[in-house]
C-alpha positions in Angstrom: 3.3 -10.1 16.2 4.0 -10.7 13.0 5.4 -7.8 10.4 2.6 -7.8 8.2 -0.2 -7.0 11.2 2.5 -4.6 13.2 2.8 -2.4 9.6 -0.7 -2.6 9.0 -1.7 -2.0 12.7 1.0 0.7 14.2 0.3 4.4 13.6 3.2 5.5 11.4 4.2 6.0 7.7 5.0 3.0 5.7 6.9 2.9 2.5 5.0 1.7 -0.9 8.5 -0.7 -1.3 7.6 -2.1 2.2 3.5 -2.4 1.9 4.4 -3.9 -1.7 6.9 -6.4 -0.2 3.5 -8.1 1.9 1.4 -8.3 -1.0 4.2 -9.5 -3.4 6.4 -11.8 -1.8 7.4 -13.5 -4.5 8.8 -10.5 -6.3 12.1 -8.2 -5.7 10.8 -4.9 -4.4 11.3 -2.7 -6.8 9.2 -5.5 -9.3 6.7 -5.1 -5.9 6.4 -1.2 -5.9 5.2 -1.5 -10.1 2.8 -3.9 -9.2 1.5 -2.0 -6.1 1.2 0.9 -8.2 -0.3 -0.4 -11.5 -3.5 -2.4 -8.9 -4.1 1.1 -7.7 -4.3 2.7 -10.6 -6.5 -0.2 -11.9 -9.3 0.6 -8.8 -10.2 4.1 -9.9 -12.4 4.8 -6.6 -9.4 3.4 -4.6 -7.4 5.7 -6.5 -9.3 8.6 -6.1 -9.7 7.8 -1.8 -6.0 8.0 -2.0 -5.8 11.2 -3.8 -8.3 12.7 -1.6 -5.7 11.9 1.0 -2.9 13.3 -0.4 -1.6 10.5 -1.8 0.3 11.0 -5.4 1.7 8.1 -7.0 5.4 9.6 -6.8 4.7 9.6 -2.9 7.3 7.2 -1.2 5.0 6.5 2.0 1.8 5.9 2.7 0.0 7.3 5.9 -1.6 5.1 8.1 -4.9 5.9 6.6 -4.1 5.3 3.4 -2.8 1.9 4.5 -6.4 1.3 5.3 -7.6 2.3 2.2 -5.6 -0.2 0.8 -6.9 -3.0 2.9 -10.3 -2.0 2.5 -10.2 -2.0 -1.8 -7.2 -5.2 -1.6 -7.6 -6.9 1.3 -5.1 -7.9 3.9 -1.7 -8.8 2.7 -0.7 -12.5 2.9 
């Protein structure tokens, strides 16, 4: 299994660095986490699912339902 469908598929926290680091691979982590960050902030209602979670953006993890909100609004990593 690869790491990208055992993150997005096991039931436990993920951290924003990690989840970043599958949607920009091209990009150090830390450059990763800013980008993560700013495309949430850009989907309002994906922002506001998240929030409704109990997401904040100074959160380090996501939960694995907030992972899914992610893949619903910004698809599957690559």
């Amino acid at each position: 299994m690869s790491k990208t469908l055992k993150i997005m598929s096991v039931n436990q926290m993920c951290s924003v660095k990690e989840l970043a680091t599958l949607y920009y691979v091209d990009v150090l982590p830390e450059v990763a986490s800013r980008n993560l960050r700013r495309d949430i902030k850009e989907y309002p209602e994906l922002y506001q699912s998240l929030v409704e979670s109990g997401w904040s953006d100074r959160k380090r993890t996501f939960t694995p339902r907030q992972v899914e909100l992610l893949r619903r609004f910004l698809g599957d990593p690559i």
